[in-house]
MDAnalysis code that builds the backbone (N, CA, C; Angstrom):
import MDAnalysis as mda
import numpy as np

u = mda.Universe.empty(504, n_residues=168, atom_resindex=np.repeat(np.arange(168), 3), trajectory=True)
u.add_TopologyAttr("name", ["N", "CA", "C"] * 168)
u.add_TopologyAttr("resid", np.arange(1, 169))
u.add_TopologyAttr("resname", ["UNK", "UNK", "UNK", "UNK", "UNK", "UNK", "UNK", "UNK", "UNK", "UNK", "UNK", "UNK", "UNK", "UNK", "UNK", "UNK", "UNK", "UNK", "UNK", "UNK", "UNK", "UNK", "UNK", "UNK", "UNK", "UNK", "UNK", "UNK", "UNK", "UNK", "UNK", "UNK", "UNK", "UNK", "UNK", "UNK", "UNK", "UNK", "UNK", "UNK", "UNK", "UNK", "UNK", "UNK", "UNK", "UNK", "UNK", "UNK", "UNK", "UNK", "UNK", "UNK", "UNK", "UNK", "UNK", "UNK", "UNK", "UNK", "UNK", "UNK", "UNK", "UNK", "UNK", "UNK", "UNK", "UNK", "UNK", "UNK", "UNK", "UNK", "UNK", "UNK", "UNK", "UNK", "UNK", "UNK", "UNK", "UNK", "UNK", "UNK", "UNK", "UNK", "UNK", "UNK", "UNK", "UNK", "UNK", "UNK", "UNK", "UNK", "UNK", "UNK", "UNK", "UNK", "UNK", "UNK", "UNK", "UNK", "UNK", "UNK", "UNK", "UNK", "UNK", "UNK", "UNK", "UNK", "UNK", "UNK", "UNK", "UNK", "UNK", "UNK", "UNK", "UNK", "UNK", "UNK", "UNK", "UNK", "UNK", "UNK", "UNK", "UNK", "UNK", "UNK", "UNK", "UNK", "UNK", "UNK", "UNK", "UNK", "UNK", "UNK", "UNK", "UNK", "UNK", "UNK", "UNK", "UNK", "UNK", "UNK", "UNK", "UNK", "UNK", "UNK", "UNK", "UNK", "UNK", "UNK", "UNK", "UNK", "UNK", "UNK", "UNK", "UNK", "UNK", "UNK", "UNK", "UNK", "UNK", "UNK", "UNK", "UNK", "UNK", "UNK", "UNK", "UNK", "UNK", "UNK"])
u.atoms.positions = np.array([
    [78.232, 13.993, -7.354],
    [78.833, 15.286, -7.502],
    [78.159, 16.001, -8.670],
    [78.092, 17.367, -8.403],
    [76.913, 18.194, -9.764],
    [78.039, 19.401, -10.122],
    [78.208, 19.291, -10.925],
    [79.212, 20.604, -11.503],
    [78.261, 21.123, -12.308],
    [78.876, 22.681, -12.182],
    [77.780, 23.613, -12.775],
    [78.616, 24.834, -13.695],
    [78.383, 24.776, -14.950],
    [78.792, 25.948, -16.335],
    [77.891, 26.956, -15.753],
    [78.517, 28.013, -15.103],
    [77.582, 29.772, -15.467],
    [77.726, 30.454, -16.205],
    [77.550, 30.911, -17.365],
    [77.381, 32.120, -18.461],
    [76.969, 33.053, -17.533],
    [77.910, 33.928, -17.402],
    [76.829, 35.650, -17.282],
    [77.038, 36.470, -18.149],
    [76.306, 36.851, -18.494],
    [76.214, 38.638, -19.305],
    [75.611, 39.494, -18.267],
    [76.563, 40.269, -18.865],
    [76.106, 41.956, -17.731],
    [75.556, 43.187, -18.453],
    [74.906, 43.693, -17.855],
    [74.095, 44.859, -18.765],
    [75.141, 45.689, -18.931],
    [75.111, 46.587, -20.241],
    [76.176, 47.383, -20.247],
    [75.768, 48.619, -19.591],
    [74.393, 49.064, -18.770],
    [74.802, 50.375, -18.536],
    [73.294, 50.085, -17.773],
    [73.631, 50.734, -16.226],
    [72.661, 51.063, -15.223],
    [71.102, 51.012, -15.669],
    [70.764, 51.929, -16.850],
    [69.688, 52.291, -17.465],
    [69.113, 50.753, -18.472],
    [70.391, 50.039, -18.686],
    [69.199, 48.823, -19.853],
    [68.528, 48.003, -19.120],
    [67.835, 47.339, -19.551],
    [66.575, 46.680, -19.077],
    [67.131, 45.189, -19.288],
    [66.699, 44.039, -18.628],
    [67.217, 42.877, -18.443],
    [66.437, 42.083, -20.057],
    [66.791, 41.546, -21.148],
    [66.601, 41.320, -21.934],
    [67.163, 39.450, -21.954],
    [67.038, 38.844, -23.490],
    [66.783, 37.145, -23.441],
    [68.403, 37.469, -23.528],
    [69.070, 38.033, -23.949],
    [70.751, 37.917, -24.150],
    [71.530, 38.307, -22.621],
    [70.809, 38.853, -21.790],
    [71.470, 39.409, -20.704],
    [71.503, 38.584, -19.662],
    [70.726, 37.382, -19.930],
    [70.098, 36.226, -18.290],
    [71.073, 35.555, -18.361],
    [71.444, 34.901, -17.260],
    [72.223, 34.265, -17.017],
    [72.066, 32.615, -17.307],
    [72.687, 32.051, -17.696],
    [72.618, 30.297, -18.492],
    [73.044, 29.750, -18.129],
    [72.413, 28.784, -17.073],
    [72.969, 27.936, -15.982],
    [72.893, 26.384, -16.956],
    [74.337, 25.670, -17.199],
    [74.923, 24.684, -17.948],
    [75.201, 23.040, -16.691],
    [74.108, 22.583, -16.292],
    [74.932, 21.466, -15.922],
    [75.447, 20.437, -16.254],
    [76.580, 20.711, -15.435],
    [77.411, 19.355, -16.254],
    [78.695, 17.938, -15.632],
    [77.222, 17.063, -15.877],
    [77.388, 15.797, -15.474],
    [78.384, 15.282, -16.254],
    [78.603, 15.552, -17.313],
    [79.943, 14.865, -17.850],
    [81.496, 14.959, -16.984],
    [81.501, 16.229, -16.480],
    [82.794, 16.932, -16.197],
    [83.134, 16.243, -14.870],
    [82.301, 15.766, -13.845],
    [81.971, 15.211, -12.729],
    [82.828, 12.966, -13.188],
    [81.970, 12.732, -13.851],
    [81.790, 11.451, -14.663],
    [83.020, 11.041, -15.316],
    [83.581, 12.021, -15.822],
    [84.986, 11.783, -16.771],
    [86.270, 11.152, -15.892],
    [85.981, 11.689, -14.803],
    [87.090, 11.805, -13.627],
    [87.300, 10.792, -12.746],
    [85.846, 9.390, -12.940],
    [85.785, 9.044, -12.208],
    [86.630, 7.680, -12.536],
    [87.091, 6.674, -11.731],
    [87.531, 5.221, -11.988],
    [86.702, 4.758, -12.459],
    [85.581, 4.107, -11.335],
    [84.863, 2.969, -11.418],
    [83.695, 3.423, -12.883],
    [83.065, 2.270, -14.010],
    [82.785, 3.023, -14.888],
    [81.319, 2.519, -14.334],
    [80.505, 3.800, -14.724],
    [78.796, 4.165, -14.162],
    [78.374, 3.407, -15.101],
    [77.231, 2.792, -15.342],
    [76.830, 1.799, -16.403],
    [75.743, 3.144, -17.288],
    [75.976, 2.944, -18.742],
    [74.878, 3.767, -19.581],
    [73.563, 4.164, -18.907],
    [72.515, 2.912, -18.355],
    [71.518, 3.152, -18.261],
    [71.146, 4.281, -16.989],
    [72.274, 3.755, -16.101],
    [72.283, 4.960, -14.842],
    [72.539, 6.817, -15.301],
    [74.031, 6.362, -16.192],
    [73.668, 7.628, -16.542],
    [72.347, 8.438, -17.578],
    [71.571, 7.486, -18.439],
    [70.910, 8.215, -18.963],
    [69.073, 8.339, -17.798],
    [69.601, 7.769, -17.113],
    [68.185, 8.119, -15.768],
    [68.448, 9.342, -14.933],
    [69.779, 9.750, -14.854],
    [70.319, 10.709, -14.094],
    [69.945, 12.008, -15.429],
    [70.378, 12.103, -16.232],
    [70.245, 12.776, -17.422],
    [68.403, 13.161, -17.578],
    [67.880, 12.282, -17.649],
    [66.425, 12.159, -17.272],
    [66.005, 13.095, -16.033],
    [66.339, 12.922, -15.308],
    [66.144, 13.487, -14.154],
    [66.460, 14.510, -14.040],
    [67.740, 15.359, -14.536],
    [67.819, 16.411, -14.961],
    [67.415, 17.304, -15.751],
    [66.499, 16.958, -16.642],
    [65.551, 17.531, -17.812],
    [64.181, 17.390, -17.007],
    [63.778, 16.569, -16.111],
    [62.378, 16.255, -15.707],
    [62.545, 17.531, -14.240],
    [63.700, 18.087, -13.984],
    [63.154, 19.085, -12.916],
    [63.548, 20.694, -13.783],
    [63.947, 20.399, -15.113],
    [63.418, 21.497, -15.701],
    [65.181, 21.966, -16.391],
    [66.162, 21.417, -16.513],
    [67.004, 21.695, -17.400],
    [67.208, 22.200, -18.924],
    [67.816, 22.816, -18.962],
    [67.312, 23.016, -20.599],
    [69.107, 23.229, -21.080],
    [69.737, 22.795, -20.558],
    [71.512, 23.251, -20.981],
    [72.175, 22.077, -20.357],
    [73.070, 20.940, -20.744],
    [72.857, 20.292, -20.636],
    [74.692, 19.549, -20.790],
    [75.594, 19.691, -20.098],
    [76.537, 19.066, -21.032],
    [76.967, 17.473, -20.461],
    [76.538, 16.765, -21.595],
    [76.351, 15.631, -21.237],
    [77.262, 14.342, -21.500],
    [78.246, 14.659, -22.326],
    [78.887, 13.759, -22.752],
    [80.333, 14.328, -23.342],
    [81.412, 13.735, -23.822],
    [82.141, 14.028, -24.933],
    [82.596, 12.620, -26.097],
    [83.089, 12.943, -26.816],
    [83.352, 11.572, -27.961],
    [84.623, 11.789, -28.017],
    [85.701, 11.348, -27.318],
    [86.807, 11.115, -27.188],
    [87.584, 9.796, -27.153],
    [88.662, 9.678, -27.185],
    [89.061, 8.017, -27.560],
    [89.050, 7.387, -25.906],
    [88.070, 6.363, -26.426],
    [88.091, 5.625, -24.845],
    [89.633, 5.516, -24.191],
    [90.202, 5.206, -24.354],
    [91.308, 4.864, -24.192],
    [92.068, 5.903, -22.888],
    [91.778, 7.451, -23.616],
    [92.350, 8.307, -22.961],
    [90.826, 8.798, -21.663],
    [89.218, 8.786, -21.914],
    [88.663, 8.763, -21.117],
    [87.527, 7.302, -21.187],
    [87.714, 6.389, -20.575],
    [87.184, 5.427, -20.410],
    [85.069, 5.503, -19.970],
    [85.089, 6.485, -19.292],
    [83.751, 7.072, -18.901],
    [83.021, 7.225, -19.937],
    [83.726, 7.723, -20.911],
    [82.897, 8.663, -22.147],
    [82.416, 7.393, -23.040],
    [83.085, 6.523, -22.828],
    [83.241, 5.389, -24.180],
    [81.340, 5.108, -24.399],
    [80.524, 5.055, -23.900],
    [79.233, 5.145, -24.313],
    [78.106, 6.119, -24.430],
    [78.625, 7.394, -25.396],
    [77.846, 8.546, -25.487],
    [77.375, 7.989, -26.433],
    [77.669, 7.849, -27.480],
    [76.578, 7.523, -28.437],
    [75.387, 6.456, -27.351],
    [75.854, 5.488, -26.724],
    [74.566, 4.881, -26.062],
    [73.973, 5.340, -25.792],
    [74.584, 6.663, -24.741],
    [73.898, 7.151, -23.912],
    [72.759, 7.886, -24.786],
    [72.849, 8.691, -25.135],
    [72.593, 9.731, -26.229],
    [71.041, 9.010, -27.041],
    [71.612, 7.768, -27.495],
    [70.216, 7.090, -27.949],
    [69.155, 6.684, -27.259],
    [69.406, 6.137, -25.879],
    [69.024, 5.565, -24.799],
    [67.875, 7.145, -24.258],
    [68.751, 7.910, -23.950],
    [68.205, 9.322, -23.737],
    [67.042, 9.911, -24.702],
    [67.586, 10.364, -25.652],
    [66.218, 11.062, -26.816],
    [65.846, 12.111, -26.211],
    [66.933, 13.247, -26.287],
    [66.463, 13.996, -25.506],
    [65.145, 15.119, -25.885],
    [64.181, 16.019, -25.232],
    [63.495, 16.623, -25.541],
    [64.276, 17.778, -26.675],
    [63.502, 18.333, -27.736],
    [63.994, 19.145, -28.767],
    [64.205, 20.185, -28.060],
    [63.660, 20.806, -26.940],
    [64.177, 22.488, -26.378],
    [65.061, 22.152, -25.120],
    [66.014, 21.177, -25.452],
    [66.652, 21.032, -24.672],
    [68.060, 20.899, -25.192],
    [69.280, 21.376, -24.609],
    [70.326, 21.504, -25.695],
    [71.537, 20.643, -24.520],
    [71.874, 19.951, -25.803],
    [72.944, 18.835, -25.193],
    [74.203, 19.265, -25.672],
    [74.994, 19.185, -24.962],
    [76.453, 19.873, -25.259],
    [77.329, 18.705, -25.389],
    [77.876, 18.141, -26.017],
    [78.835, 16.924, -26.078],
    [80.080, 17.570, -26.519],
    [81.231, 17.249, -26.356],
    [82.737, 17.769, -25.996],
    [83.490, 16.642, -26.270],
    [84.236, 17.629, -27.640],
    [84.904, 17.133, -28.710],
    [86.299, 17.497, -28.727],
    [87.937, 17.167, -29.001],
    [88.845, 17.459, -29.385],
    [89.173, 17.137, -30.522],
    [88.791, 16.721, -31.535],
    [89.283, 16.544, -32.833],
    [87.920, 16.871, -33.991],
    [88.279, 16.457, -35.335],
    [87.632, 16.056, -35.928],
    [86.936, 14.904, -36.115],
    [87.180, 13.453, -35.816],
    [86.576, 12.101, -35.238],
    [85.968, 12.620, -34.167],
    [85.959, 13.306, -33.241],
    [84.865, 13.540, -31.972],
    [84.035, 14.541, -32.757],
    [84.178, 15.290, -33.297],
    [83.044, 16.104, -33.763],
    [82.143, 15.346, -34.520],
    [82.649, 14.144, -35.582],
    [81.989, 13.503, -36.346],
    [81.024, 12.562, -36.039],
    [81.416, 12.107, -34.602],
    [80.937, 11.114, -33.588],
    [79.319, 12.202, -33.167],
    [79.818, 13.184, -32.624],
    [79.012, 13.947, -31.862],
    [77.482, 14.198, -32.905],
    [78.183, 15.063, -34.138],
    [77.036, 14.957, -34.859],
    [76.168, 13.900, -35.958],
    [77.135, 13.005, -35.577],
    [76.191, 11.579, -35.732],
    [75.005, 11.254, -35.404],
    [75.311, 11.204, -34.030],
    [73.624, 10.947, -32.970],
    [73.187, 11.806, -33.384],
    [73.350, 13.336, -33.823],
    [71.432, 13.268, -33.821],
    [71.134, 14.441, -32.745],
    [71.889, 13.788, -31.528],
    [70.887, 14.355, -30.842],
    [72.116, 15.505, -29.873],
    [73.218, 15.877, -30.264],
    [73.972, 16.872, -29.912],
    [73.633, 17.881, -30.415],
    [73.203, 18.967, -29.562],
    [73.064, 20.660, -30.167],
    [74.035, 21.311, -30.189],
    [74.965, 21.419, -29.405],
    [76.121, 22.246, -29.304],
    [77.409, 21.547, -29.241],
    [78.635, 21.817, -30.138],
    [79.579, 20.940, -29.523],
    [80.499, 22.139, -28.788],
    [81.264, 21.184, -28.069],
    [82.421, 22.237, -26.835],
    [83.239, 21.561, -27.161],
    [84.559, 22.878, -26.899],
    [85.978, 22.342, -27.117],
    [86.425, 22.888, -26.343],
    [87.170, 22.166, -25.258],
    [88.282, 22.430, -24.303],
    [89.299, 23.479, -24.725],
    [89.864, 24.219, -23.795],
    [90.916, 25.256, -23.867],
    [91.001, 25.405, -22.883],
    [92.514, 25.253, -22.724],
    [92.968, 25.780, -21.801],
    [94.228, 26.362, -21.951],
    [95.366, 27.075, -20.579],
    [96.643, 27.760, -20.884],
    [97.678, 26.940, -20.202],
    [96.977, 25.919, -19.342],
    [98.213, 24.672, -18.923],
    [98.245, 23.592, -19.962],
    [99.645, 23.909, -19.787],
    [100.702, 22.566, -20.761],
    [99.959, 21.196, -20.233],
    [100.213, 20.972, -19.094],
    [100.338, 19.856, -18.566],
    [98.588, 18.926, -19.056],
    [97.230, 20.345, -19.175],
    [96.217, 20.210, -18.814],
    [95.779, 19.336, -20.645],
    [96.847, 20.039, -21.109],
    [96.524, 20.171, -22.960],
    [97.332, 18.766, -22.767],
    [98.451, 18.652, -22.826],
    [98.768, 17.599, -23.152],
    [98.381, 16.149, -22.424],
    [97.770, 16.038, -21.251],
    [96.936, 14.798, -20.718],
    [95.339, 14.921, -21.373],
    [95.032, 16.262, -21.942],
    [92.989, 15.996, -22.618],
    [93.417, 15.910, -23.918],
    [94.385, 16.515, -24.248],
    [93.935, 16.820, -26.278],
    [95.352, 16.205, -26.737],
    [96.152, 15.648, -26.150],
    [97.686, 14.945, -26.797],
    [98.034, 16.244, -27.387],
    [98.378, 17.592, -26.778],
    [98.075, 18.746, -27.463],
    [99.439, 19.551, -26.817],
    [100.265, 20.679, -27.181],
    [101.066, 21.542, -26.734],
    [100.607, 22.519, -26.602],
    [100.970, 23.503, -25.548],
    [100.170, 24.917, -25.263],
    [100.676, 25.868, -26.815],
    [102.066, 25.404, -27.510],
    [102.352, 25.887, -29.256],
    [101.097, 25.075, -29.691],
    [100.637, 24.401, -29.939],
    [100.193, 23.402, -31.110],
    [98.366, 23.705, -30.653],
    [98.141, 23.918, -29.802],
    [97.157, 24.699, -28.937],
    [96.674, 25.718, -29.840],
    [97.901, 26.950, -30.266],
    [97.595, 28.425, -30.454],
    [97.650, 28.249, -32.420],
    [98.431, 27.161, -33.317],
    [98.845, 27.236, -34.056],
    [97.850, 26.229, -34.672],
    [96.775, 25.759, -33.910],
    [96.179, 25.021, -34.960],
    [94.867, 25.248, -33.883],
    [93.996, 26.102, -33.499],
    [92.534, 26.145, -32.718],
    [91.871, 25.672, -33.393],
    [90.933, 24.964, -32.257],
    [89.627, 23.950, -33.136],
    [88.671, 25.165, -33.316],
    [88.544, 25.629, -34.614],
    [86.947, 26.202, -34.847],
    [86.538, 25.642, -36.261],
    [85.443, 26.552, -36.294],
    [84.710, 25.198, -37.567],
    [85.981, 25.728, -38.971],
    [86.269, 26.988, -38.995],
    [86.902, 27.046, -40.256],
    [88.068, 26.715, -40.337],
    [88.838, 26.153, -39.041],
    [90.342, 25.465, -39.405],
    [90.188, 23.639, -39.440],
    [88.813, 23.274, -39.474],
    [88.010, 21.711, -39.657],
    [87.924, 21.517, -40.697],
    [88.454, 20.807, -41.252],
    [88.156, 19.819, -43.193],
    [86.143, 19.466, -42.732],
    [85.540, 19.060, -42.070],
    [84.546, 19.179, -42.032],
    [83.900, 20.569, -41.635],
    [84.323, 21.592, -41.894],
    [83.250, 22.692, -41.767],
    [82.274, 23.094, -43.002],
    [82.679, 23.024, -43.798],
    [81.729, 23.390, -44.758],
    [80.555, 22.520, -45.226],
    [80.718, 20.783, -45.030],
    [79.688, 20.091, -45.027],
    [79.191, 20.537, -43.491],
    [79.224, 20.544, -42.090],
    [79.029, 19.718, -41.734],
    [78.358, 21.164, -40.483],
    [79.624, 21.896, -40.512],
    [79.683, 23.062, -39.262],
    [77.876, 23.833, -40.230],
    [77.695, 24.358, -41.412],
    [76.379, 24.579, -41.831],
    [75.638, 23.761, -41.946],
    [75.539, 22.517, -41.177],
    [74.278, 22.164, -40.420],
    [73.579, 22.455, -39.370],
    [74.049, 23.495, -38.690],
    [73.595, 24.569, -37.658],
    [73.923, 24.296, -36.102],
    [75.053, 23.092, -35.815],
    [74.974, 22.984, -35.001],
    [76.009, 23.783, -34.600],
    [75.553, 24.598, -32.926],
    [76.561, 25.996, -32.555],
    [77.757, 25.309, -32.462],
    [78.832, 26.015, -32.157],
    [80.435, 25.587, -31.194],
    [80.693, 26.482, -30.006],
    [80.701, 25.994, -28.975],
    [81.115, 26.777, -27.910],
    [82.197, 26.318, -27.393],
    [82.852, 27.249, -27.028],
    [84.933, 26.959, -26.366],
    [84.456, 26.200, -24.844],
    [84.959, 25.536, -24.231],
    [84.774, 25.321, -22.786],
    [85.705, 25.983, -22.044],
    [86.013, 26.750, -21.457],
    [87.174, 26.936, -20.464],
    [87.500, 25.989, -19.482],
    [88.963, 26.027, -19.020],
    [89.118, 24.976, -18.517],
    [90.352, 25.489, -17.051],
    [89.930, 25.086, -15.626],
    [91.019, 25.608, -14.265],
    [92.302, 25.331, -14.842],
    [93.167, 26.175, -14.419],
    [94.396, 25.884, -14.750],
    [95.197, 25.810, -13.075],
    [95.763, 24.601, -12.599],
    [96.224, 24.475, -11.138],
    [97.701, 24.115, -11.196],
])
């Protein structure tokens, strides 16, 4: 199964010209597919699949998250994966974090460019990913400046992007 992140930007007006901010940023993401699953995929498969996705020309990439095995069992070898991988430098790996321990995890390796944080507006969705309340959601958002690690850690340049998330 291949799940796919689309970014679009739209030109604001008939007359502008298609520019590097206006293209559209196609994100695949093998994690989101992987997380869901029972049976657990062994590291090396996933980092050949990951491979394979950069070797037909990927450059966006979300590949993992650092979450407590416990609650996703799949994830429990990103750091493996991640080392095992090495990914190319113009290639940006998105790993997907709910806390501060997953962020810390993430920018450990090395080799995470972007981290993502789930959001969503279902109760049900927050409290089975983030042990989280749709209150506790709005009253405490993960960005780098409500993080005890932002000031070491968020000016090491790595971006933050929100993930959105179906609400059913």
């Amino acid at each position: 199964m291949i799940a796919l992140n689309i970014v679009f930007r739209f030109k604001k007006s008939p007359n502008q010209t298609m520019s590097t901010s206006n293209r559209v940023k196609l994100i695949e993401c093998p994690r989101d597919a992987w997380q869901g699953l029972k049976g657990q995929i062994p590291a090396d498969l996933k980092v050949d699949y990951l491979k394979a996705l950069i070797s037909v020309g990927f450059k966006h990439i979300d590949a993992v998250s650092f979450v407590s095995p416990k609650a996703v069992p799949q994830m429990a070898d990103s750091e493996e994966v991640l080392k095992e991988l090495d990914p190319p430098d113009d290639v940006e790996i998105i790993g997907v974090v709910v806390n501060e321990k997953g962020a810390q995890r993430a920018i450990d390796t090395k080799a995470v460019s972007t981290l993502g944080f789930p959001y969503s507006i279902s109760e049900t969705f927050l409290r089975k990913n983030q042990n989280q309340s749709l209150r506790g959601s709005r009253t405490r958002p993960m960005t780098p400046d409500s993080m005890s690690w932002s000031t070491s850690r968020w000016h090491s340049g790595i971006p933050m992007g929100t993930c959105g998330t179906r609400t059913r």
